[in-house]
C-alpha positions in Angstrom: -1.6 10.9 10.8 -2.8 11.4 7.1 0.4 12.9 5.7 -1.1 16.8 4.5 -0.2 17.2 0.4 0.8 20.3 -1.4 -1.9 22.7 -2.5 -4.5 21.4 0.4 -3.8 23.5 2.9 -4.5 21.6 6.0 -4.9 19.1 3.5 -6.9 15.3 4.2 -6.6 16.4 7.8 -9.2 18.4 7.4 -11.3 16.1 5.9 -10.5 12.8 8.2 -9.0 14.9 11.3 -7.1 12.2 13.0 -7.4 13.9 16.8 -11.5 12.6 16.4 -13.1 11.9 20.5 -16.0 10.1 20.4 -16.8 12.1 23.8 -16.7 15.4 21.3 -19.9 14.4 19.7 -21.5 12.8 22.5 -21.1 15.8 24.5 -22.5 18.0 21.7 -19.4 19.8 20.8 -19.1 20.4 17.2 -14.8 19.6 17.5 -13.4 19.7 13.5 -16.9 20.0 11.9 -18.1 16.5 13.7 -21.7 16.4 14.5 -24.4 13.4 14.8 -26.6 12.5 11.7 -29.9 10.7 11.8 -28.6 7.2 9.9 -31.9 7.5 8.5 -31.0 10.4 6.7 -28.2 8.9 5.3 -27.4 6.9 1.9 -24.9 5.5 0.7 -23.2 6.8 -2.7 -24.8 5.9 -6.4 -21.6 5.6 -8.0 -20.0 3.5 -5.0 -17.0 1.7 -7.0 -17.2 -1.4 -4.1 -20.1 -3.5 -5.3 -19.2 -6.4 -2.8 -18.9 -6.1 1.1 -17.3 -8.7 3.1 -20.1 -9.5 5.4 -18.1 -11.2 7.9 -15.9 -8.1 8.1 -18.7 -6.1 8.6 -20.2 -8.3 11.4 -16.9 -8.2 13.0 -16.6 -4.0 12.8 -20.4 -4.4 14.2 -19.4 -6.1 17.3 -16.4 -3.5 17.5 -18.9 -0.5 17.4 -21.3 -2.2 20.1 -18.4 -1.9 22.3 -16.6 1.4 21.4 -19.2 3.2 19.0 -17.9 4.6 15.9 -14.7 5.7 16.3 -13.3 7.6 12.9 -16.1 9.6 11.2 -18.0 8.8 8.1 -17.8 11.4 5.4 -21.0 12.9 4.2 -22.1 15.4 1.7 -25.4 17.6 1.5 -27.6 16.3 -1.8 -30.7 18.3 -0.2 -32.2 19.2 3.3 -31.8 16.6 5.4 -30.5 14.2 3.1 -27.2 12.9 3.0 -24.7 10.5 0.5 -22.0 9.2 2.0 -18.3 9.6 0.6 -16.4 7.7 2.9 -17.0 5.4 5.3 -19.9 3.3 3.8 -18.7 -0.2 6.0 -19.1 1.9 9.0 -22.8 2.9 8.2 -23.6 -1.0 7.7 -22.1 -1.7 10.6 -23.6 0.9 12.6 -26.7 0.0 11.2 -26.4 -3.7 12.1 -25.4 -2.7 16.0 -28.8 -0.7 15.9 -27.0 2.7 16.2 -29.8 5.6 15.1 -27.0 8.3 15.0 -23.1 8.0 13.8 -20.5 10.6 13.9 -20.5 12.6 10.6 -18.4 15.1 8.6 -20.2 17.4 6.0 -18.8 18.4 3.4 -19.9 20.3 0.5 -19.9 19.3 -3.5 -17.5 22.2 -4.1 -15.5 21.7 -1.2 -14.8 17.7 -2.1 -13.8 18.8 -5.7 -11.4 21.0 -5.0 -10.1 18.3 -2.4 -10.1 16.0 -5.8 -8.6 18.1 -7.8 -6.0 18.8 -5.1 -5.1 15.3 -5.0 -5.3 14.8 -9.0 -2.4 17.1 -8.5 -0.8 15.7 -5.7 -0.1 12.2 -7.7 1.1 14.7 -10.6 4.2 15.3 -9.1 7.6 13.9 -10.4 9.0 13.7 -7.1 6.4 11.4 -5.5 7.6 8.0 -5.1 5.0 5.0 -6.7 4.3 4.3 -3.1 2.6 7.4 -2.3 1.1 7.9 -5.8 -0.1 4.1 -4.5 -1.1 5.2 -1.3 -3.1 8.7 -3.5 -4.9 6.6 -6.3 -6.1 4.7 -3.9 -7.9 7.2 -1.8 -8.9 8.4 -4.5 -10.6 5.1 -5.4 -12.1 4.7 -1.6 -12.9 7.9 -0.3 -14.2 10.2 -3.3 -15.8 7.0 -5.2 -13.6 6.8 -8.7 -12.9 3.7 -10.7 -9.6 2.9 -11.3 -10.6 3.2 -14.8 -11.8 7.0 -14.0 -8.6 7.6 -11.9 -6.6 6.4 -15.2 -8.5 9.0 -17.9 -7.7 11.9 -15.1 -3.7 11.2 -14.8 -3.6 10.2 -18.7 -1.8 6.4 -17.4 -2.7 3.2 -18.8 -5.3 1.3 -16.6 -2.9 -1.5 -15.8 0.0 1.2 -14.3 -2.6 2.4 -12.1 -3.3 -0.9 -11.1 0.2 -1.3 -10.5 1.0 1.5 -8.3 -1.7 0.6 -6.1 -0.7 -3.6 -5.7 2.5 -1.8 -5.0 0.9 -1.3 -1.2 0.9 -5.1 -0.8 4.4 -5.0 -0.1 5.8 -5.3 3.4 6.4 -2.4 5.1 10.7 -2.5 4.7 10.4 -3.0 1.5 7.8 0.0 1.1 10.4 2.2 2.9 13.1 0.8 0.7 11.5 2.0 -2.7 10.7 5.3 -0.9 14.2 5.8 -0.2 15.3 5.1 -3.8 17.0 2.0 -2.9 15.3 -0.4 -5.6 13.4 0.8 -8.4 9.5 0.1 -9.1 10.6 -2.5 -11.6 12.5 -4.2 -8.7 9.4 -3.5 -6.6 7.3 -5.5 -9.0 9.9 -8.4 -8.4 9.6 -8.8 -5.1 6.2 -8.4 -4.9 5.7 -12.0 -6.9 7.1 -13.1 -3.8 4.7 -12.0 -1.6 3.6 -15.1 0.7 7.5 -16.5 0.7 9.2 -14.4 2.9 12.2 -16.0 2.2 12.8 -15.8 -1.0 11.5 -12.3 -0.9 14.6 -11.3 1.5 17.0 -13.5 -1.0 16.0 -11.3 -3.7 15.8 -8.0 -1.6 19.4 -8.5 -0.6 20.5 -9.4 -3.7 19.0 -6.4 -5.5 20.7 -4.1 -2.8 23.6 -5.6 -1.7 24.8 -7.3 -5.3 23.3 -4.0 -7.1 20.6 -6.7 -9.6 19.2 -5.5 -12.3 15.3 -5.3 -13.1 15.7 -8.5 -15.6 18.5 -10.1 -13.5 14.9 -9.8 -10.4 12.9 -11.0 -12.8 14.9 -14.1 -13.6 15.0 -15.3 -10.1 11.5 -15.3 -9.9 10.8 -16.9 -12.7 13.4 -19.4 -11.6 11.8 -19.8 -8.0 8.4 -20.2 -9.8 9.5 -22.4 -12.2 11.3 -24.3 -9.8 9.8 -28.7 -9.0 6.6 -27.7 -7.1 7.9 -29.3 -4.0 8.2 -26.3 -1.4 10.6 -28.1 0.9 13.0 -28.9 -2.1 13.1 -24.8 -3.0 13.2 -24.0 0.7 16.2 -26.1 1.1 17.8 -24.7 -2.0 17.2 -20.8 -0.6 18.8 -22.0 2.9 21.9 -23.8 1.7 22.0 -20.6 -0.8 21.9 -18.2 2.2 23.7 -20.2 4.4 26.7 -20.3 2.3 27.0 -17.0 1.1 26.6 -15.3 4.0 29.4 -17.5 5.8 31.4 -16.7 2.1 30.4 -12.9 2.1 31.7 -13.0 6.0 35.1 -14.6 4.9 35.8 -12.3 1.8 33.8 -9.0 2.8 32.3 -8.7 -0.6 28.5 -10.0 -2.2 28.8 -13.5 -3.2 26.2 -15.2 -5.1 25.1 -18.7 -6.2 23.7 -18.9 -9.6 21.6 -22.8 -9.7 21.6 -24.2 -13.1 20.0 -27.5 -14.5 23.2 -29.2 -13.6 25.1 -27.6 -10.6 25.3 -24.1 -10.7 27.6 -21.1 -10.9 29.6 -19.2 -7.6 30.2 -15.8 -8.3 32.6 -13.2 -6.2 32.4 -9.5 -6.6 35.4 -7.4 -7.2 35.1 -3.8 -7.5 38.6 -3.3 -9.9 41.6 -4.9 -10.7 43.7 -4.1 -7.3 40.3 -5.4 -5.8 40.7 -8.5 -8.2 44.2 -9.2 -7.1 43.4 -8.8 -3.6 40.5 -11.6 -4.0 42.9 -13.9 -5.7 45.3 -14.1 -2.4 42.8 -14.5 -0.7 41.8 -17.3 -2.6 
């Protein structure tokens, strides 16, 4: 469900209700505003920031509405009798229109009514408490679903282009590690670590744990990417590396209870061993 932002009353909800029954339109009832517009009466939006449409995605959502029809409603608003622009949901109108439907499922909105729901969200992003994944997750419906340039978005919030740009390839992360900036427990520099490593798994959980567990800082992230990247080419040699690296300081984390990290250098490498003071020191020693 479209989590419902401050100022917005029912919020999104009430512009993409989430409870939508395709058997509500069929059956005529008007359930959360939906009702069924002529496709010919649609258009979709001048300003449309998407210039290119992944046809094969398209043909694939086709085949999906021959089966099921269309089953989360476009967004429309009113530019004069009978005529509509779409705000959200374009791919579903091609689509429709390429699986012959003559009606879709519809929401209409009014100009007013969509700016305050803008404006609202301007807001929304605004806040100091919101974490870069939900400003992310904001920018970029503001980008999709009420037609604004990330260039636009940028001007409206007073940020540079490129942290907009940012907090939106922020979403590419994997979900865990989504949660775990959320949750305050790496920062949005540490975010922009780990997601150079999106694609290598692996290294992206070394670095994770690391940054949690051995408390990294932002350049300290940065390094071992850079040293990953800069690493022979060969992806079997660095895979290797990062398995003997976790292998052994996991088995050396198990045997000391504290972080243990392996630092490779040109030639050989540095083992480092926490200690949280000096009674913590002395403690390691005999051990040792």
């Amino acid at each position: 469900m479209a989590k419902r932002l401050s100022g917005l009353g029912r919020g999104l909800d009430a512009l993409f209700p989430s409870d939508f029954q395709k058997d509500d339109v069929i059956n005529g009832a008007r359930a959360a505003g939906i009702s069924e517009i002529n496709i010919s009466q649609i258009t979709p939006m001048k300003d449309q920031p998407r210039t290119v449409f992944d046809e094969e995605k398209i043909e694939q959502m086709m085949y999906s509405i021959k089966e099921h029809g269309v089953l989360q409603p476009l967004v429309l608003v009113e530019r004069s009798a009978g005529s509509y622009e779409i705000v959200a949901g374009e791919r579903r109108f091609r689509a429709a229109k390429k699986a012959g439907l003559s009606k879709v499922p519809a929401i209409v909105r009014s100009v007013s009514n969509l700016q305050q729901l803008e404006i609202a969200l301007v807001e929304n992003i605004q806040r100091e408490d919101l974490s870069p994944i939900d400003q992310g997750v904001s920018i970029k419906r503001l980008h999709e679903e009420f037609s604004q340039s990330y260039e636009q978005i940028a001007l409206k919030l007073g940020k540079a282009h490129t942290t907009i740009l940012n907090l939106v390839r922020l979403l590419g992360l994997p979900a865990p590690l989504q949660e775990a900036l959320k949750d305050g427990s790496i920062s949005e520099g540490h975010a922009r670590s780990l997601l150079a490593l999106n694609g290598e798994p692996e290294a992206q959980n070394i670095l994770f744990q690391h940054i949690v567990r051995s408390h990294w800082s932002v350049r300290k992230a940065e390094l071992f990417v850079k040293s990953h990247k800069d690493s022979d080419g060969k992806q079997e040699v660095r895979t290797q590396k990062m398995q003997d690296q976790n292998k052994n300081t996991k088995l050396l984390e198990s045997k000391y209870k504290r972080p243990v990290r392996i630092q490779r250098t040109a030639r050989g490498g540095k083992l480092t061993i926490a200690f949280k003071d000096d009674a913590d020191l002395e403690k390691l020693l005999g051990q040792l």
